[in-house]
N, C-alpha and C positions, 0 to 999 in steps of 0.2 A: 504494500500500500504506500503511495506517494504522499508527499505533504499536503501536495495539493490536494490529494484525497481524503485529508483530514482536516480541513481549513472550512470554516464557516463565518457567515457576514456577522457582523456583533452587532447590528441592526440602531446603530447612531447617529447614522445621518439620517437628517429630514431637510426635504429639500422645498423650498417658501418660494413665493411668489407675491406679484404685488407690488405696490410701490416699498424701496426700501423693503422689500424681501419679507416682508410684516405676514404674511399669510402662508402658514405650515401647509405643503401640497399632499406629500407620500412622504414616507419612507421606506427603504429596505428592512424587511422584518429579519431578528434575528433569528440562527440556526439554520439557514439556507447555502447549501455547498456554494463553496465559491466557483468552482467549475461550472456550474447548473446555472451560477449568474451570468457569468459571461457568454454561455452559450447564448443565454436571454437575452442578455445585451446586444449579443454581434445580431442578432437575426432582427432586434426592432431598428437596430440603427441601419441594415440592408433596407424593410422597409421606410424608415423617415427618408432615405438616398432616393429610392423609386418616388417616393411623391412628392417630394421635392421638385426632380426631374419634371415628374407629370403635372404638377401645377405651375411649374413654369414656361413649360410649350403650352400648356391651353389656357394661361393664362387667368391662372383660379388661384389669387392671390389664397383665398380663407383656408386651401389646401396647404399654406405655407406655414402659417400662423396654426394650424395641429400639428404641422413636421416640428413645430418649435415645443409644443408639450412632449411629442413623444421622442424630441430628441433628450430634454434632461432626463425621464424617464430611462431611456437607453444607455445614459452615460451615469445613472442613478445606479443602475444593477453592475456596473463596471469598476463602480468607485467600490 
């Protein structure tokens, strides 16, 4: 068994929103493999990249502005 296979999130970050960052969003809950995170993360951050993409050839600004929640969310399971 690898470290990595023994490594778990200690679930202390919470990540705010808001002006001046005043409004708690998520957190990562603790006891979640840290491998099992990242896998999460790399596959939401593939999708925030495609709709990024796609709201920018057709021009759908509001598609841009959820890439921007589910990109901290993506870089939330990373951290």
């Amino acid at each position: 068994m690898t470290t990595e296979d023994t490594q778990f999130t200690v679930g202390k970050t919470t990540f705010y929103q808001g002006e001046n960052g005043t409004h708690p969003l998520f957190r990562i809950e603790p006891g979640i493999p840290c491998r099992d995170a990242r896998e999460q993360s790399s596959e939401l951050m593939g999708y925030v990249r495609e709709l990024t993409i796609t709201g920018l050839m057709d021009e759908k600004p509001m598609m841009i502005v959820g890439c921007a929640l589910l990109e901290c969310d993506g870089q939330g399971a990373d951290g």
